[in-house]
C-alpha positions as CSV (number, residue, x, y, z in Angstrom):
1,X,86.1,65.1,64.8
2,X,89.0,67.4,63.3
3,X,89.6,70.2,65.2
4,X,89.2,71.3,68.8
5,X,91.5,74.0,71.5
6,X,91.2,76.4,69.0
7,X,92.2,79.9,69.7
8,X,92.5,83.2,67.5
9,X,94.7,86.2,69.3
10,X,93.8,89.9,67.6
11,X,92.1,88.1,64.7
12,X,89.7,90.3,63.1
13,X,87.2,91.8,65.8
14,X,88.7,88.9,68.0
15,X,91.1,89.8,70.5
16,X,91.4,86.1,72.4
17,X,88.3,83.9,71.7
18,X,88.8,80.0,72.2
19,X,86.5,77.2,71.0
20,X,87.1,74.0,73.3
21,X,85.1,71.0,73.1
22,X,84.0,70.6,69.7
23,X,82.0,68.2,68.0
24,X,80.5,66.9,64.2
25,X,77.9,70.1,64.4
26,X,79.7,73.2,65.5
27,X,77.0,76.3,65.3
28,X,78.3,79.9,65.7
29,X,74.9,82.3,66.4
30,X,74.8,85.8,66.4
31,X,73.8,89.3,65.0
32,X,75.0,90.7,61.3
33,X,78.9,91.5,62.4
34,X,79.2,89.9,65.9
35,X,82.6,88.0,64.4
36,X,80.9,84.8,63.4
37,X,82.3,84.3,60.2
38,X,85.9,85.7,61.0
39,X,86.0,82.6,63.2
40,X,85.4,80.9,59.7
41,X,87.8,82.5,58.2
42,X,90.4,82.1,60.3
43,X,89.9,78.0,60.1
44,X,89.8,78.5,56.5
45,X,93.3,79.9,57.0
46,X,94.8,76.5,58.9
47,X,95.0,75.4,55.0
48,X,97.1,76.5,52.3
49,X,95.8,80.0,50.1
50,X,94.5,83.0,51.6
51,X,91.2,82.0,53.3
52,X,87.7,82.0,52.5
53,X,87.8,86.0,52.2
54,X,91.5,86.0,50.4
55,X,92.2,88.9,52.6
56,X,95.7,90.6,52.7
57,X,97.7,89.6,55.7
58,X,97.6,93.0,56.8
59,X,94.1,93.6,56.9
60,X,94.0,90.4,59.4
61,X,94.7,91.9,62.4
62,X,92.5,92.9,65.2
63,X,93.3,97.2,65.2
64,X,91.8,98.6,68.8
65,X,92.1,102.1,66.8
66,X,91.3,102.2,63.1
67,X,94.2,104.7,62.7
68,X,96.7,102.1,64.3
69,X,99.3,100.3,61.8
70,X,98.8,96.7,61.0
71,X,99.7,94.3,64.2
72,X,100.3,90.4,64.8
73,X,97.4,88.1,65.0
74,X,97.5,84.2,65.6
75,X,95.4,81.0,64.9
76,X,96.0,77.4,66.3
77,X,94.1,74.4,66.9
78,X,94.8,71.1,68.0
79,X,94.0,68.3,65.3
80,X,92.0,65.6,66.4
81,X,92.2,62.0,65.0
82,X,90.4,58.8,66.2
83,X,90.0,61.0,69.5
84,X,93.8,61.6,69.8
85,X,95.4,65.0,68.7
86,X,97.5,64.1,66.0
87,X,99.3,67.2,65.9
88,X,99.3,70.9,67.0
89,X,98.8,73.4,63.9
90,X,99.0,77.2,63.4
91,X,99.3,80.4,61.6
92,X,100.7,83.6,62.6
93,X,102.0,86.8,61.4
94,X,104.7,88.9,63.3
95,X,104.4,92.9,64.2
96,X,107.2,93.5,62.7
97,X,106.4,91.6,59.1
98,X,102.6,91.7,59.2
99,X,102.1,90.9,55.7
100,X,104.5,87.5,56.0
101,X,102.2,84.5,56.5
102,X,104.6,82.4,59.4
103,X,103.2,78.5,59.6
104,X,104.0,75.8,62.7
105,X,103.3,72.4,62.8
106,X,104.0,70.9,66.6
107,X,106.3,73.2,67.5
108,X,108.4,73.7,63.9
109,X,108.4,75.8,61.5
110,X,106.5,74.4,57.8
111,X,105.2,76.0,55.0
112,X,101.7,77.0,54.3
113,X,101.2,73.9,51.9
114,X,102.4,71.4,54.2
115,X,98.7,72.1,56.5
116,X,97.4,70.2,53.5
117,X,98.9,67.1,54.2
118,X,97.5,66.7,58.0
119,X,94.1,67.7,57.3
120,X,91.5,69.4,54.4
121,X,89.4,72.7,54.8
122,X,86.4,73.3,52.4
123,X,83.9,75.9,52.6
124,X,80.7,77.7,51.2
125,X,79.7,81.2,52.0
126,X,77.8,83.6,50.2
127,X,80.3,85.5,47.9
128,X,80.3,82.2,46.3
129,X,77.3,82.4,44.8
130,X,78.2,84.5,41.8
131,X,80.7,81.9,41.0
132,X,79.2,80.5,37.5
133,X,79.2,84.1,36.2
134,X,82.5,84.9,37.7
135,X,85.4,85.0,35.8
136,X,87.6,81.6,35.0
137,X,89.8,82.7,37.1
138,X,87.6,82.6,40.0
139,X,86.1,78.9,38.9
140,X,90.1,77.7,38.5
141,X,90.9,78.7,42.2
142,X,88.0,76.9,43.3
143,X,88.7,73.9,41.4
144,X,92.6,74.3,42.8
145,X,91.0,74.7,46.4
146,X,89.3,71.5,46.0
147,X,92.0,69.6,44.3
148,X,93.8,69.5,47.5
149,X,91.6,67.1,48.5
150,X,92.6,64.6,46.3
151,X,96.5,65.9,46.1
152,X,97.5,67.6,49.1
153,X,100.9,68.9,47.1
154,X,98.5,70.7,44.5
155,X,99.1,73.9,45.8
156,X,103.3,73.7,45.5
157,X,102.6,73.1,41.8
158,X,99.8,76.0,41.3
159,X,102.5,78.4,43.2
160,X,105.1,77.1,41.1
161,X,103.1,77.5,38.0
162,X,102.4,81.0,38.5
163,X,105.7,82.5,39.4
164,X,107.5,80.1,35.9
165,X,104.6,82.0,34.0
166,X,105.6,85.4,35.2
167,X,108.8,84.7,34.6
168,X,108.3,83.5,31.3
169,X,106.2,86.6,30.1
170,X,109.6,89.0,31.5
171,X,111.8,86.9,29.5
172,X,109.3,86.8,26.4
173,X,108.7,91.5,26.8
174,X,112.7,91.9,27.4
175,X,114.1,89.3,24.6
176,X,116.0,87.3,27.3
177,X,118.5,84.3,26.8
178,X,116.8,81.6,24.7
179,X,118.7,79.0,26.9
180,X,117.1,80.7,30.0
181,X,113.4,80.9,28.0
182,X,114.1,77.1,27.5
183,X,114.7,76.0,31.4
184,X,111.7,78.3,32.4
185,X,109.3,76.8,30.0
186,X,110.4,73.4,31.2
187,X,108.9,74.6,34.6
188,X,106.0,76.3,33.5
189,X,105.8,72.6,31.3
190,X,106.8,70.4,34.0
191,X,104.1,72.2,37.2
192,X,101.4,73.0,34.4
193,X,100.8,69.1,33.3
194,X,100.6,68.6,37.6
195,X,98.3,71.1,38.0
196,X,96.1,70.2,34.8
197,X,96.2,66.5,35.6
198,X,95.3,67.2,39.1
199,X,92.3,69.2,38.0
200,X,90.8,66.9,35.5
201,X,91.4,64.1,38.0
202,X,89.4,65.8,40.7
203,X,86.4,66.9,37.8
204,X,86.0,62.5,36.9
205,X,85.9,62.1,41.5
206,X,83.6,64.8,41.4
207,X,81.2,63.5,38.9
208,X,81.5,60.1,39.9
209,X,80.1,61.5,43.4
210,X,77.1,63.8,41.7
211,X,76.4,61.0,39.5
212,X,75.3,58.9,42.6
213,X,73.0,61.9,44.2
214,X,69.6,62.1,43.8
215,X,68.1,65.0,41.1
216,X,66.1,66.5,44.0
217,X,65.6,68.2,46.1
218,X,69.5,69.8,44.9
219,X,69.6,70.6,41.7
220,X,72.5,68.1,40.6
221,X,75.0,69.7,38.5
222,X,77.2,68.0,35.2
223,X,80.5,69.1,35.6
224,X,83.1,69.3,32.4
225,X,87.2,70.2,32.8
226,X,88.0,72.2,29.6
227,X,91.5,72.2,29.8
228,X,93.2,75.1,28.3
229,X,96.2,73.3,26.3
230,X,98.0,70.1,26.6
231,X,98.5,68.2,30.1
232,X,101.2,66.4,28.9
233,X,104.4,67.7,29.6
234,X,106.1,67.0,26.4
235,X,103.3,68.4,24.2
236,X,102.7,71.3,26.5
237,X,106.6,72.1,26.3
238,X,106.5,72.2,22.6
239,X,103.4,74.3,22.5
240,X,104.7,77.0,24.4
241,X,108.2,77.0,22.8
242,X,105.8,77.0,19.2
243,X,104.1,80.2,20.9
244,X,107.0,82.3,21.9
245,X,105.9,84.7,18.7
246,X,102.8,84.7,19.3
247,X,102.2,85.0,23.0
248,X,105.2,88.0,23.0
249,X,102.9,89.7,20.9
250,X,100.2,88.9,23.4
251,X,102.3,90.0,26.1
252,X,101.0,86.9,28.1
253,X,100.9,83.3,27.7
254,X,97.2,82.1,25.6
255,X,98.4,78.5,26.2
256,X,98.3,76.3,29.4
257,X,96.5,75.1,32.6
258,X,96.3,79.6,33.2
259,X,93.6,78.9,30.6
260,X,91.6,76.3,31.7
261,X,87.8,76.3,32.6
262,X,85.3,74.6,34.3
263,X,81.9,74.2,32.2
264,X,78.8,73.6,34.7
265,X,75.1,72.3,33.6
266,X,72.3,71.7,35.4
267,X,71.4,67.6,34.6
268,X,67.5,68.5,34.9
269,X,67.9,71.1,32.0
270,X,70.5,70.9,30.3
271,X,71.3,74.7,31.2
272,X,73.8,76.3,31.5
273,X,74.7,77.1,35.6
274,X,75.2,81.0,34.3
275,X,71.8,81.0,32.7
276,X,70.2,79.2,36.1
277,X,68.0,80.8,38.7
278,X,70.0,82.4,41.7
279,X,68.1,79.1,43.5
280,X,69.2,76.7,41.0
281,X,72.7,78.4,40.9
282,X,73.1,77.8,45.2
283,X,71.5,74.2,45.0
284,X,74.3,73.5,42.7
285,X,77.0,74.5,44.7
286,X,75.5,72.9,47.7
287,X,75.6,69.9,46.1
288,X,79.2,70.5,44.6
289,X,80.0,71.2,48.3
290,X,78.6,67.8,49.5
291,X,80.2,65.6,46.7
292,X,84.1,67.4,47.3
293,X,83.2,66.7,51.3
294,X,82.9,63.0,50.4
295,X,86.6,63.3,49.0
296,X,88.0,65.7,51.6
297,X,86.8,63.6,53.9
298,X,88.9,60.2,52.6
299,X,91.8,59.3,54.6
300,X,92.6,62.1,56.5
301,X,90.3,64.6,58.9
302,X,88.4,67.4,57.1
303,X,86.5,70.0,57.9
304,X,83.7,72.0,55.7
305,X,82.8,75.9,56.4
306,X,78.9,77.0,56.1
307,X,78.6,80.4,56.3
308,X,74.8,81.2,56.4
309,X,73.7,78.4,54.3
310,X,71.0,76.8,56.7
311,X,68.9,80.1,56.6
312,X,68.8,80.8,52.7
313,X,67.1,76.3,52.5
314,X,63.3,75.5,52.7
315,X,62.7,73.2,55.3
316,X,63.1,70.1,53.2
317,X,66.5,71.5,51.6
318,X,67.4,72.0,55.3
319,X,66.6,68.9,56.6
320,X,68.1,66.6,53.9
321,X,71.6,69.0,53.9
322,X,71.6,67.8,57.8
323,X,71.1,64.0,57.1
324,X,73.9,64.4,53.9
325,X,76.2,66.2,57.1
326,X,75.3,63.9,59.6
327,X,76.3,61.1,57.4
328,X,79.3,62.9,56.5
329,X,83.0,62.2,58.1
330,X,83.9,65.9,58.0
331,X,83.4,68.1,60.9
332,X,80.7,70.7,60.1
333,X,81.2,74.9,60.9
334,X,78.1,77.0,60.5
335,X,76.8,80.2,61.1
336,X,73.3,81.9,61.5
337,X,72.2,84.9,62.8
338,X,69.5,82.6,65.3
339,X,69.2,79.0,66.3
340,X,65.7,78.6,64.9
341,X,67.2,76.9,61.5
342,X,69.5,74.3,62.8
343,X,66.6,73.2,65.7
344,X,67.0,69.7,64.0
345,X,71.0,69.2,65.3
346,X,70.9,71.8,67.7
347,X,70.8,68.9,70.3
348,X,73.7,67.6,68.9
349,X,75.7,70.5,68.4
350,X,78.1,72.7,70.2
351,X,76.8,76.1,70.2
352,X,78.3,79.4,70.7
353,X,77.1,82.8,70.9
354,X,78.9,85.4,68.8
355,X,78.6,89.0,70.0
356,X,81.4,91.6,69.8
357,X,84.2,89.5,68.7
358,X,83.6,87.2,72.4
359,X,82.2,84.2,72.2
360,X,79.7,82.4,74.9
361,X,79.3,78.5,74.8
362,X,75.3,77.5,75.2
């Protein structure tokens, strides 16, 4: 078990909704836009990143009156280990800084990255399933998201990654000092090779996992890290300081872990995931979504997101994602608009009605 006392105050269409009593199954049932997957969301948001929506802060907040300004909402949950709570976590935002992201762990004041180190937060919902024709981009955040499974500092390096490369490409347009170009490339250097490292690490866990899994009855996907310049930090520095011409010209920076992809095949085939059937394309991310939960799930509590998966499975898809869960160490979240599809755990589950932003334990 990972998380239990949770509450959410003017989240979303919530105005004060508590979940107590928890357990390994945790169902949330209910119509199209009762509020079941903002209570997803806002566990997604008791780890570091913006959520499983990446919503802006100010959209977050429960608004009685759709003319009103952007409030205050709050999330907590007690963190369960070996039956003990291990530690009291939250998120906030203030009404007078809606759009600042505020962070406590038992009782102090830490920063979003530091939830990564108590526990980990993965999830699957149905925007996802565009993600091998998304952009890069897209596939490198998801890569990032998982990585702090295996690295719970990842996200420190990402952040510091990005704002070196900004700052790099304003020095590069406005011809600052060379001395100053020189310290921020050794950033961008120095939290590139990190985050590139900690990327193609968590690709080689990940495939060690989907190696083990059986070809049916989820399609099991090959996965490849095609890094987008050098992860060593010597030869990256020297690349970029080589590029300065080029990438002024560019405006941007064409070299670095900003560049990277992840290339995904289905074994069966040989296809590309891109080319795949829509069904072929979700049983690949289930089965992505299994093999990270393994990781998450390693030394530290974890808890994986569902959001309307059940429902979209045949039968046998169904019942062997419940066995793979029930096997599992991390504690499970899903969502369905009627108990019919999880009648195989529902015994086992804690079970809440979603209607109107309350929420009714069965």
């Amino acid at each position: 078990m990972a998380l239990t006392k949770i509450t959410l105050q003017n989240f979303r269409n919530h105005a004060a909704s508590e979940l107590a009593e928890t357990a390994h199954f945790n169902l949330l049932v209910g119509e199209n836009g009762a509020g079941k997957t903002n209570v997803l969301e806002a566990l997604s948001l008791l780890s570091p990143g913006r959520g499983l929506r990446r919503a802006a802060l100010g959209d977050l907040a429960r608004k009685p009156d759709p003319d009103a300004e952007a409030g205050a909402f709050a999330i907590g949950a007690s963190l369960i280990e070996q039956g003990q709570t291990s530690a009291r976590i939250g998120t906030y935002t203030e009404a007078d800084r809606p759009t600042r992201r505020l962070v406590r762990i038992n009782g102090a004041d830490a920063s979003a990255s530091a939830l990564s180190e108590w526990h980990a937060v993965s999830w699957l919902t149905p925007a996802m399933d565009g993600l091998f024709t998304d952009s890069a981009g897209a596939r490198r955040r998801f890569v990032d998201r998982m990585a702090l499974a295996v690295e719970p500092g990842h996200a420190k390096h990402t952040s510091s990654l990005e704002n070196a490369l900004r700052e790099r490409n304003k020095l590069l347009e406005t011809g600052g000092d060379a001395r100053w170009l020189d310290a921020i490339e050794a950033q961008v250097a120095q939290h590139g090779a990190v985050v590139a490292q900690n990327r193609a690490r968590l690709i080689t866990l990940l495939a060690d996992e989907l190696s083990a899994l059986p070809p049916e009855p989820f399609a099991r996907p090959i996965l490849t890290y095609r890094p987008g310049g050098p992860i060593d930090v010597a030869e990256l520095l020297a690349e970029l300081a080589r590029a300065r011409p080029r990438d002024r010209a560019a405006g941007r920076a064409l070299t670095g872990p900003h560049r990277d992809e992840l290339e995904v095949v289905m074994a069966s085939s040989g296809a590309a995931a891109a080319s795949c059937s829509t069904g072929e394309q979700k049983a690949m991310l289930i089965a992505i979504t299994l093999a990270h939960g393994v990781l998450a799930s390693s030394g530290r509590p974890s808890v994986l997101l569902l959001d309307e998966v059940a429902a979209h499975l045949d039968p046998v898809r169904r019942t062997e994602l419940f066995r793979r869960l029930r096997q599992g160490k991390a504690q499970v979240w899903m969502t369905g608009t009627e108990l019919a599809p999880f009648a195989d755990i529902e015994s086992e589950a804690a079970i809440w009605r979603v209607s109107g932003g309350e929420l009714k334990r069965l």
